[in-house]
PAGUNU-539339 format. One record per residue (C-alpha): residue number from 0; residue in one letter; x, y, z. Coordinates in pm, 1 decimal, always signed. Each point is the difference from the previous one (the first is absolute). Layout:
// PAGUNU-539339
r k=NUM r=a x=X y=Y z=Z
...
This chain:
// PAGUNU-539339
r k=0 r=x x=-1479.7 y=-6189.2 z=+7473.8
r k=1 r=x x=-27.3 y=-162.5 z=+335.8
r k=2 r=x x=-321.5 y=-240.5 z=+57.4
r k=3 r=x x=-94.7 y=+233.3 z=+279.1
r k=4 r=x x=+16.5 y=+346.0 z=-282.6
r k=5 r=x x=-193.8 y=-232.3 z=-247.0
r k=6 r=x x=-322.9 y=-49.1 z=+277.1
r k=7 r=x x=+21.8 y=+344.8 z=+129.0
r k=8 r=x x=-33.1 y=+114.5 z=-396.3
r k=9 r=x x=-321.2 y=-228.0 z=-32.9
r k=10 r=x x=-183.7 y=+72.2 z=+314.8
r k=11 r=x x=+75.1 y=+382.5 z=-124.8
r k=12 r=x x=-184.5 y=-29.3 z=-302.2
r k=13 r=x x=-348.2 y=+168.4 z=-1.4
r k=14 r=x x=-287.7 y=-114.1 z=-225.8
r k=15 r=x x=-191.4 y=+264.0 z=-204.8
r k=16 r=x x=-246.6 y=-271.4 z=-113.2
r k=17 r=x x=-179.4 y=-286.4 z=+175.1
r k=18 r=x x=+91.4 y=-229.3 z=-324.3
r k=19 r=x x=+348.7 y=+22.0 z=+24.3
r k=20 r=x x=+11.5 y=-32.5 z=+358.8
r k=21 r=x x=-227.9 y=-335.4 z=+9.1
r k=22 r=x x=+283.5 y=-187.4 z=-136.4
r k=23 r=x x=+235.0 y=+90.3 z=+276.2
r k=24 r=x x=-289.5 y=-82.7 z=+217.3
r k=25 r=x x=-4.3 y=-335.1 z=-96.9
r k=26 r=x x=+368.0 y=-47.3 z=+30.2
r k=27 r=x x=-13.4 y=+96.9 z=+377.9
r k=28 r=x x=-259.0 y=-280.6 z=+41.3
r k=29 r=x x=+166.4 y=-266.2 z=-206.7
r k=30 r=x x=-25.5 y=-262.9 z=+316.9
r k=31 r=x x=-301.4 y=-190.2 z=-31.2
r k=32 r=x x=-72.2 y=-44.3 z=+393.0
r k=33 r=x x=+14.2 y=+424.2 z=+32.9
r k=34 r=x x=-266.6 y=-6.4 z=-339.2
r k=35 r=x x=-258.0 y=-209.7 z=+174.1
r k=36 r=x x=+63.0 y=+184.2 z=+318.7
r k=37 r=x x=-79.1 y=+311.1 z=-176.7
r k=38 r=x x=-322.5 y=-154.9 z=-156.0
r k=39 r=x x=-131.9 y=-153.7 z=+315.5
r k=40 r=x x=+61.7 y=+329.6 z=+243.8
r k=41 r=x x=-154.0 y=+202.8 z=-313.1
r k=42 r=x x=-311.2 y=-207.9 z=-33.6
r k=43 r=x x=-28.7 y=+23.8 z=+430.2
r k=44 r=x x=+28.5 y=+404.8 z=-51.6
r k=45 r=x x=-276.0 y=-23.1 z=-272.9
r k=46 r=x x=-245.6 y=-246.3 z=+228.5
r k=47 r=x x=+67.5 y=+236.9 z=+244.1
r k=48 r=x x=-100.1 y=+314.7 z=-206.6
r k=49 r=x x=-289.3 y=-119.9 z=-85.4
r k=50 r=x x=-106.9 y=-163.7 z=+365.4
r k=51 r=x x=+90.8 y=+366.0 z=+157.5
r k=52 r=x x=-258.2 y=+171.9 z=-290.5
r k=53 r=x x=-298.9 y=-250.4 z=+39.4
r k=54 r=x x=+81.7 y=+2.8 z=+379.1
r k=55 r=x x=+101.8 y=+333.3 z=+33.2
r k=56 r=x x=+237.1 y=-112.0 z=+287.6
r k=57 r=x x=+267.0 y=+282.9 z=-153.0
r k=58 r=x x=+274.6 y=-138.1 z=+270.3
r k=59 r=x x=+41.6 y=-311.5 z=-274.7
r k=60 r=x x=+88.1 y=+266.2 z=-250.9
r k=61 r=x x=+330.3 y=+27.2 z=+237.5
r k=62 r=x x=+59.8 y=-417.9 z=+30.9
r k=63 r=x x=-50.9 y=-24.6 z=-384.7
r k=64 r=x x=+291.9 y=+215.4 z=-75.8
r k=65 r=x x=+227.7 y=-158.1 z=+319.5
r k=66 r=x x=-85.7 y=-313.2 z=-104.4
r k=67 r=x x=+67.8 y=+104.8 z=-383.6
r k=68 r=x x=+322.9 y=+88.7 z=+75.9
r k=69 r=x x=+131.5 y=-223.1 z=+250.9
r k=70 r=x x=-48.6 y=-288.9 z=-241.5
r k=71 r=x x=+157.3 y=+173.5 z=-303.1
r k=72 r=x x=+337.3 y=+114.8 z=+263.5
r k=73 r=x x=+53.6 y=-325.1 z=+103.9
r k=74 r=x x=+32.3 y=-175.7 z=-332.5
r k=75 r=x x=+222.5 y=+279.9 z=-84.0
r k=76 r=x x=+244.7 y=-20.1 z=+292.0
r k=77 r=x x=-34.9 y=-367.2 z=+72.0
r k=78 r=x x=-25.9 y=-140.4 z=-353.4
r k=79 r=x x=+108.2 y=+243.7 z=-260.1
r k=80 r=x x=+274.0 y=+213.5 z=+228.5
r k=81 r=x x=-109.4 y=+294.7 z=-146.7
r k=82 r=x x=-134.4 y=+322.1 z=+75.2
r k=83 r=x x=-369.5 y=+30.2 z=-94.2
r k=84 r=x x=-42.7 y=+210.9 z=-329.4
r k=85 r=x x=-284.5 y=+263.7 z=+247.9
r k=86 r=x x=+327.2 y=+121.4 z=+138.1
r k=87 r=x x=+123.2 y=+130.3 z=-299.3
r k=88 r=x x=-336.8 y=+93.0 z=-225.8
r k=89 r=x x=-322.5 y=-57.2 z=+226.8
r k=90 r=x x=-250.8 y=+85.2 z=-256.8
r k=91 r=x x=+177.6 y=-170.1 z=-295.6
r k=92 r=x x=+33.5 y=-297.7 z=+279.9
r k=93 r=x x=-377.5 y=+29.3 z=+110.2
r k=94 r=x x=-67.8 y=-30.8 z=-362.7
r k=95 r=x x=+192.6 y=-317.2 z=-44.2
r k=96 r=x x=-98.5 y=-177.7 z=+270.6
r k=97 r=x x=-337.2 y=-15.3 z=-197.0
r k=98 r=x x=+153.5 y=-31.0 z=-310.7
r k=99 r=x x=+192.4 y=-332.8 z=+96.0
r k=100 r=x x=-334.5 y=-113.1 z=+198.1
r k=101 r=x x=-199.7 y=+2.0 z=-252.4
r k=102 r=x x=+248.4 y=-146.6 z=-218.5
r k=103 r=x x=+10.9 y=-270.6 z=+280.9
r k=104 r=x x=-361.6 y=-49.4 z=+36.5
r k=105 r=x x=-55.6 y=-44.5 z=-388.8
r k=106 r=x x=+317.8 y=-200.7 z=-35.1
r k=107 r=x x=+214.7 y=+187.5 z=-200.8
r k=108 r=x x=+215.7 y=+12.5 z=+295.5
r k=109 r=x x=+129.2 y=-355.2 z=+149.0
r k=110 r=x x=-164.1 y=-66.6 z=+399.4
């Protein structure tokens, strides 16, 4: 089987559970740099959450999940040269995001 067969066979795979996806998860963020990009545009989208309820400026709602994004894509195409894992399983993906930042923010998970 060619290299090319072998990746088309993983990113085919579909998860049935959250636990055995979260290991895959943090296989496609193995690069330390895309990690604490992940953490830092995460913890942005949160402070923004929470300044668009006390605020209620709702437009932030919009900025926080831009700005969530942006941050996790470019440590994927820039520093892992991946494809983010929300392409293939967004809610499984959602969920890891927060897995791995809290993980991160308790130190279970190198910064």
């Amino acid at each position: 089987m060619s290299q090319s067969e072998t990746l088309s066979t993983v990113e085919a795979v579909r998860y049935e559970r959250f636990s055995d996806f979260y290991p895959y998860y943090l296989g496609e963020h193995a690069n330390r740099t895309c990690r604490r990009l992940h953490f830092v545009g995460s913890t942005l989208a949160l402070v923004l959450t929470v300044l668009a309820v006390f605020t209620q400026q709702w437009w932030l709602l919009a900025v926080a999940v831009i700005e969530g994004y942006a941050f996790a894509w470019v440590g994927h195409f820039f520093f892992e040269h991946n494809k983010p894992a929300s392409f293939k399983q967004p809610w499984f993906s959602y969920r890891g995001d927060w897995k791995m930042w809290w993980q991160t923010l308790t130190g279970k998970i190198a910064f």
